[in-house]
Structure formats: C-alpha cells, structure tokens
C-alpha positions in Angstrom: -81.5 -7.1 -309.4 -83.1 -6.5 -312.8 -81.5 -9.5 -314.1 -82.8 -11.3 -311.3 -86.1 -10.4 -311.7 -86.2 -11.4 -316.1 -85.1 -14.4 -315.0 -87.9 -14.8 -312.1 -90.2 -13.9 -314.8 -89.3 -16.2 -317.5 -88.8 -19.5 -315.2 -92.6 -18.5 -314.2 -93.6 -17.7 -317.8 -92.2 -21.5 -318.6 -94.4 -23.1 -315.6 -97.3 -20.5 -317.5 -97.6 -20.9 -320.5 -101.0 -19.7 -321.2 -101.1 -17.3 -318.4 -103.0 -14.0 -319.4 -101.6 -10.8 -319.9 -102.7 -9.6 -316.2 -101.3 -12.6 -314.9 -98.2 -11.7 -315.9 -98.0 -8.4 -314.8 -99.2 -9.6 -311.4 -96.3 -11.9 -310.9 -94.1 -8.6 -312.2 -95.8 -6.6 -309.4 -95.1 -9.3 -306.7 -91.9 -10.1 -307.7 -90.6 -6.1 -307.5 -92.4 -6.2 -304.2 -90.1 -8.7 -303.0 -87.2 -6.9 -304.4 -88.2 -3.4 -303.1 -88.1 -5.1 -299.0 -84.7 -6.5 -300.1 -83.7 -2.9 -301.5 -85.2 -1.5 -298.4 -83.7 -3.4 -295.4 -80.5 -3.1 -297.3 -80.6 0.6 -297.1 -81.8 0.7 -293.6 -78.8 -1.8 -292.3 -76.2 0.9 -294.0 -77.3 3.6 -291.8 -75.0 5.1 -289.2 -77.7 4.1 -286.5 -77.5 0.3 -286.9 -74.1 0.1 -285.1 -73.1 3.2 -282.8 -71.0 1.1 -280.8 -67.6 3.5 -281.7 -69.4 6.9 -281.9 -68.2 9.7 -279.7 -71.1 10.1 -276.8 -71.7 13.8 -278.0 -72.3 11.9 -281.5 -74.9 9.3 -280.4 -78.5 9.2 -281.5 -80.8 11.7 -279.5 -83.8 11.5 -277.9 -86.7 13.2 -280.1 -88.6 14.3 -276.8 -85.6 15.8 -275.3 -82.4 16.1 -277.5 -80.7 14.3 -274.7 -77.7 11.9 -276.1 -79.1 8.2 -276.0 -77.0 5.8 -273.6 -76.4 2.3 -275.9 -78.8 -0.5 -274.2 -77.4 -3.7 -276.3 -79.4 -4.7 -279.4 -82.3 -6.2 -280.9 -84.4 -7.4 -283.6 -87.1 -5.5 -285.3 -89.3 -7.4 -288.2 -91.5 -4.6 -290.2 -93.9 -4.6 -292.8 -93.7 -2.9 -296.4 -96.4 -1.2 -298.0 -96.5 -4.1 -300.1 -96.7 -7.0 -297.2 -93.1 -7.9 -297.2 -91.4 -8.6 -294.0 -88.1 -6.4 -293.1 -85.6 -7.7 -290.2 -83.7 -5.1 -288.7 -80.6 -5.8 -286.0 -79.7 -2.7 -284.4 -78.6 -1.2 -281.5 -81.2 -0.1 -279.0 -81.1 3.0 -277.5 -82.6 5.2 -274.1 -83.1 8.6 -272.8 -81.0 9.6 -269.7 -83.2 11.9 -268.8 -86.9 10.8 -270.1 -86.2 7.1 -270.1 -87.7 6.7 -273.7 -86.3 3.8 -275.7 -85.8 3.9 -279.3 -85.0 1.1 -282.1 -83.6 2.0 -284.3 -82.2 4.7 -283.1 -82.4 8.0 -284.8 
C-alpha cells in the first residue's frame, strides 16, 4: 500500500507541478484517508462475525441486552462512514435475539 500511495503522489505531483508545499501534504492526507477505509473494511470482512454460517449454535454471536445466542436472519449490506468521510461496505450476516427480538449487523 505504501507503494501505492508514492506512486498516487508522484502521478499528482506531475499534473502539479507548482503545487505548494501544503498542497502536497493535503493530497498525502487524502490519499491515506482513502487507504485507511480500504485497511479498515478489509479488517472488518476478516472477522469471525461476517460469516457464522458453520458455527456451532452455542458459538453464535450474542445478544448484548441478554447474552442470548443470536438465530442467523440471512444477510445484508451495511455502508459506513470513516472519521475521515470514506465510505465502508460491509456484507454480513444479520443476526436476532430469541428472546428480546433485537437485531444486530454485524453481529458481535
């Protein structure tokens, strides 16, 4: 990724020539702010809770209201938003209570 982003940087420093010292350390900071969402929803899809299709019931997510072993509900789609404005997309499996009826995504 760090190659990725010196090479970011110097295509833009060719189209910017005369670009001022902040300016380039603006495009730095927007370009690692890119690259941080990237870092991020990669670490978030290699959880356990993205896919607990094959996990032993007694293993599943639990609720945080009850403890109560979540019952798999199919999945779904979840787009957040970074500190730094950048869109995440999440696809995990969606979760409920058995006994309070909350939902949760991701799971826990």
């Amino acid at each position: 990724m760090t190659e990725e982003i010196m090479n970011g940087m110097r295509e833009w420093r060719a189209q910017h020539p005369k670009a001022t010292l902040r300016e380039m350390e603006d495009e730095r900071d927007a370009q690692w702010v890119r690259v941080r969402a990237r870092m991020l929803e990669d670490m978030a899809l290699a959880s356990a809770a993205v896919d607990w299709t094959e996990t032993p019931t007694g293993q599943h997510p639990t609720c945080p209201d009850c403890s109560q072993a979540l019952q798999l509900r199919g999945s779904d789609t979840r787009t957040l938003q970074t500190h730094g404005g950048q869109d995440v997309t999440l696809a995990r499996r969606y979760g409920t209570c058995p006994a309070c009826g909350a939902g949760l995504f991701p799971p826990r």
